[in-house]
C-alpha positions in Angstrom: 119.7 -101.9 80.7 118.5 -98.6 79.8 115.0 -99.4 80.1 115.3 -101.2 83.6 117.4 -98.0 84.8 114.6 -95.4 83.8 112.1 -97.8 85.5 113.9 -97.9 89.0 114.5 -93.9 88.5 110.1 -93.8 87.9 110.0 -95.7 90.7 111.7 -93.4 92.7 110.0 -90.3 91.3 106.3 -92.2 92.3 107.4 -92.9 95.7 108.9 -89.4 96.1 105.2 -88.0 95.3 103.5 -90.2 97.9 105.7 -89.6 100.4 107.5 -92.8 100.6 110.8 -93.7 101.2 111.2 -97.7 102.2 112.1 -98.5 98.5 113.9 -95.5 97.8 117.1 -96.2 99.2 117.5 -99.7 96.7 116.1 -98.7 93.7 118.8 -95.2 94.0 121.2 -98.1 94.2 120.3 -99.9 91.0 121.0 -96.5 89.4 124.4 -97.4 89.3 125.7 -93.6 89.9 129.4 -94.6 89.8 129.1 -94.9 85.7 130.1 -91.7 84.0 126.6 -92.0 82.0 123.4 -92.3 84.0 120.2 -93.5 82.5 117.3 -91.9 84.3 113.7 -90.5 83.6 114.2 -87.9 81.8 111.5 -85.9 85.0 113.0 -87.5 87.7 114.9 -83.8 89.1 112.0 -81.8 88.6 110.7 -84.7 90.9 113.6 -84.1 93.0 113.7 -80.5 93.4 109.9 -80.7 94.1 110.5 -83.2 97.0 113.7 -82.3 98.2 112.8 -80.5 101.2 111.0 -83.2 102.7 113.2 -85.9 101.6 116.1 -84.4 102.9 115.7 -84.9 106.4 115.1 -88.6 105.8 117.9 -91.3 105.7 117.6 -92.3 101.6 117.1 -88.7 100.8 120.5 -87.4 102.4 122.2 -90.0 100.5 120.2 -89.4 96.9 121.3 -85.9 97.5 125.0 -86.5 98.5 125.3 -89.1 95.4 123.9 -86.4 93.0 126.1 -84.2 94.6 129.1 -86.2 93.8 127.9 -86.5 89.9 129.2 -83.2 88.6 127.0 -83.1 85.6 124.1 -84.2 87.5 124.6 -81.7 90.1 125.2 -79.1 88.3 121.5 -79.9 86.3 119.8 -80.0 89.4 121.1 -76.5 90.8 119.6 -75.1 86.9 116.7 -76.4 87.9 116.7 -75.1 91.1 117.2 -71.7 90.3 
């Protein structure tokens, strides 16, 4: 499970850097962010922060970033990395 996990998160990282955002939307969903622990590759918020700004104004984006948002660890990672 931890394997497939980090796959669908590298999956979203590689279609973050082309631009892409079809898949996005069901492989964020396999993440399974409800958990308390979340299994993701290990780059996947330098990916994030990277992409953000263009993301954001898309459908999948918005969500990825209100569902990270809602994971308090996770969120509070990404603003570290952010500043």
């Amino acid at each position: 499970i931890v394997m497939e996990k980090q796959v669908y998160s590298i999956l979203i990282c590689a279609d973050l850097r082309m631009g892409r955002t079809a898949m996005l939307e069901k492989y964020v969903d396999k993440l399974e962010w409800q958990e308390s622990r979340i299994y993701v590759f290990e780059d996947i918020l330098w990916v994030l922060v990277e992409n953000m700004q263009w993301a954001q104004d898309t459908k999948a984006g918005k969500r990825l970033l209100r569902i990270m948002q809602g994971h308090e660890a996770l969120w509070r990672y990404y603003q570290n990395v952010v500043n």
